[in-house]
LOLUM-638343 format. One record per residue (C-alpha): residue number from 1; residue in three letters; x, y, z. Coordinates in steps of 0.5 Angstrom, whole numbers, padded with zeros to 4 digits, always signed. Example, Ala and Ser with C-alpha at 12.3 -4.5 7.8 and 13.67 -1.06 7.14 Angstrom:
% residues 2
[atom 1 'Ala' [+0025 -0009 +0016]] [atom 2 'Ser' [+0027 -0002 +0014]] 
% end
This chain:
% residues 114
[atom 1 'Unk' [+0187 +0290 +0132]] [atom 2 'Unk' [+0188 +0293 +0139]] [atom 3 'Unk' [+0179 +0292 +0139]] [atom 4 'Unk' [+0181 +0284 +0136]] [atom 5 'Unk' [+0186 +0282 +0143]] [atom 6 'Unk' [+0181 +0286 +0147]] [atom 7 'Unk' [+0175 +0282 +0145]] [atom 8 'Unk' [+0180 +0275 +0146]] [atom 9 'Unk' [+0182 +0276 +0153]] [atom 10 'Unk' [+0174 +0278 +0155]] [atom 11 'Unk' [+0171 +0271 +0151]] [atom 12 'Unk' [+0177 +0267 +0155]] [atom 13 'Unk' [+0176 +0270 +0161]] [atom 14 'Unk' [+0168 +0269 +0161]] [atom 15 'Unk' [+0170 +0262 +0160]] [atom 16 'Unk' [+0174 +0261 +0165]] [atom 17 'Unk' [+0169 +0263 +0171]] [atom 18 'Unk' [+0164 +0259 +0167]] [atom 19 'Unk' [+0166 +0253 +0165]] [atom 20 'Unk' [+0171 +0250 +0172]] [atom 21 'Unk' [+0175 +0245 +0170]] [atom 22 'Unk' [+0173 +0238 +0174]] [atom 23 'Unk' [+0177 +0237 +0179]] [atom 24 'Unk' [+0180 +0230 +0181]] [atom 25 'Unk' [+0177 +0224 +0185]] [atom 26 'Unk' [+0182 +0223 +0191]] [atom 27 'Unk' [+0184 +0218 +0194]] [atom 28 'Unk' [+0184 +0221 +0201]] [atom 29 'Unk' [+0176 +0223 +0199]] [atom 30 'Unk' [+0174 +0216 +0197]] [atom 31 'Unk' [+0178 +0213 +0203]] [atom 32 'Unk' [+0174 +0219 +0209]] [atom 33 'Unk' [+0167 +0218 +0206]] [atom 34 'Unk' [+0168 +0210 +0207]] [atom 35 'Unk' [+0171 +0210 +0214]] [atom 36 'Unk' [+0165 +0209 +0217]] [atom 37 'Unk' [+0163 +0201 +0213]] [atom 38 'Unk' [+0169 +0199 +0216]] [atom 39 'Unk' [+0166 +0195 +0222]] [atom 40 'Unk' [+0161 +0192 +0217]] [atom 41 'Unk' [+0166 +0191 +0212]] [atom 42 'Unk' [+0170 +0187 +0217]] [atom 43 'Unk' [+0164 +0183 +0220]] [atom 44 'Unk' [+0164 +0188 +0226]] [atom 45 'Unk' [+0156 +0189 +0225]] [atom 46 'Unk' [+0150 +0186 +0220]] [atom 47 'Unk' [+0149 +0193 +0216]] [atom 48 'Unk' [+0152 +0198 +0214]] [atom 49 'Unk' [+0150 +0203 +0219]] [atom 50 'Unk' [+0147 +0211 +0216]] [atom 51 'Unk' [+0154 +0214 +0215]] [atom 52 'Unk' [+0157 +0209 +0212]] [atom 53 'Unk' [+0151 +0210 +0207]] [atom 54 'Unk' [+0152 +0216 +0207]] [atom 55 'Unk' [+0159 +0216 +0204]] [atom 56 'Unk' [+0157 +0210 +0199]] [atom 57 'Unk' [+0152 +0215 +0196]] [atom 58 'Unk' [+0158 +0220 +0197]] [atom 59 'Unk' [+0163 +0217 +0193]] [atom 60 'Unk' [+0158 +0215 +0187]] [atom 61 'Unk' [+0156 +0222 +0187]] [atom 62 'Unk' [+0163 +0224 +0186]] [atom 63 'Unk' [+0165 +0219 +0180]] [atom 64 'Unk' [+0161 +0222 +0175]] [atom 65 'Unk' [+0166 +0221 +0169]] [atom 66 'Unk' [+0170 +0214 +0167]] [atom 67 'Unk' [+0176 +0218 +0170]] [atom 68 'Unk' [+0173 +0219 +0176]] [atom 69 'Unk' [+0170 +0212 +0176]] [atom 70 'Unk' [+0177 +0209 +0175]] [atom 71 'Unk' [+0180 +0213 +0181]] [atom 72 'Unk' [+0175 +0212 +0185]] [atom 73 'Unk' [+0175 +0205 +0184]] [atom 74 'Unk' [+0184 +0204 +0185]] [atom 75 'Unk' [+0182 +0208 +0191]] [atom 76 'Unk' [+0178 +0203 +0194]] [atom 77 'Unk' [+0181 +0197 +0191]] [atom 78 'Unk' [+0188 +0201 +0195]] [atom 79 'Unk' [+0183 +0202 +0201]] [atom 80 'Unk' [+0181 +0195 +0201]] [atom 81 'Unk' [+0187 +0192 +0201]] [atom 82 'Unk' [+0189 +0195 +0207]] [atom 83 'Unk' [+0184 +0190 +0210]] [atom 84 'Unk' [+0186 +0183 +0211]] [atom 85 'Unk' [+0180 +0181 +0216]] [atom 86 'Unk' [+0176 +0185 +0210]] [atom 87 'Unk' [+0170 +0180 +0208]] [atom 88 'Unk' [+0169 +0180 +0201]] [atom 89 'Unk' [+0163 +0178 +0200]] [atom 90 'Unk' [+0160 +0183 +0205]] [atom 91 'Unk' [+0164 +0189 +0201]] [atom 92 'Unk' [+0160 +0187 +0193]] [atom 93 'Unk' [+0153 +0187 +0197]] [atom 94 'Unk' [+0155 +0194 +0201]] [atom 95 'Unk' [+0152 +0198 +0196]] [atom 96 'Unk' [+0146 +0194 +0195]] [atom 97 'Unk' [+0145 +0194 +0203]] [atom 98 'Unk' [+0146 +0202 +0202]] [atom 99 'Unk' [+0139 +0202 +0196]] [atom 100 'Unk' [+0145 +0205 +0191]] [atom 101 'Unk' [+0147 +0203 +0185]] [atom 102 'Unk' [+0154 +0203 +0184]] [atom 103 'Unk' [+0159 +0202 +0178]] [atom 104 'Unk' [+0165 +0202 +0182]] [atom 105 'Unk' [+0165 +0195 +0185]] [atom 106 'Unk' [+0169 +0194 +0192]] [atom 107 'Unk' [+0173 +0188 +0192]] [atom 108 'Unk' [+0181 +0187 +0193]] [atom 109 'Unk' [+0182 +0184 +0185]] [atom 110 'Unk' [+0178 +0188 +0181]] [atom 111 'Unk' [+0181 +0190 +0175]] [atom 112 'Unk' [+0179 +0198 +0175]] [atom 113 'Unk' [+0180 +0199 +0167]] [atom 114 'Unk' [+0175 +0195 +0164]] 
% end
């Protein structure tokens, strides 16, 4: 019996260090990596300079799963939000201009559980 409960908390503790839990998208991630777009999200330049692309590319990378996608895509909405001079049509084009195909849309009325 004793060899049997010895086994068990070897077998969990193997799994605990080689299967790490997802961790959540936050919204304080989102909103850091797209703080460099603002300009161009706001009419403030023609392109979205390479660091805004970088946290495009950044935020596509860290929606992996349906839950991460819907957090990212709430973090985006909530972020896009906060912008009344936002334009919106320069915000659906930006991934594109960055050359990254997104599943998250950036809009300000976006439903993000479909």
């Amino acid at each position: 019996m004793k060899g049997g409960v010895v086994a068990v908390i070897t077998i969990l503790a193997f799994f605990t260090l080689v299967v790490k839990p997802g961790q959540a998208v936050t919204c304080g991630q989102v909103d850091a990596a797209l703080v460099p777009c603002i300009s161009y999200l706001t009419g403030q330049g023609d392109s979205p300079s390479p660091a805004c692309c970088s946290g495009v590319k950044a935020v596509k990378g860290k929606a992996q799963t349906t839950a991460d996608k819907r957090a990212c895509c709430s973090c985006v909405k909530a972020a896009a939000n906060k912008y009344a001079n936002l334009k919106d049509a320069a915000a659906q084009i930006l991934p594109t201009k960055c050359g990254v195909q997104m599943d998250i849309p950036i809009s300000r009325s976006v439903d993000c559980d479909k």
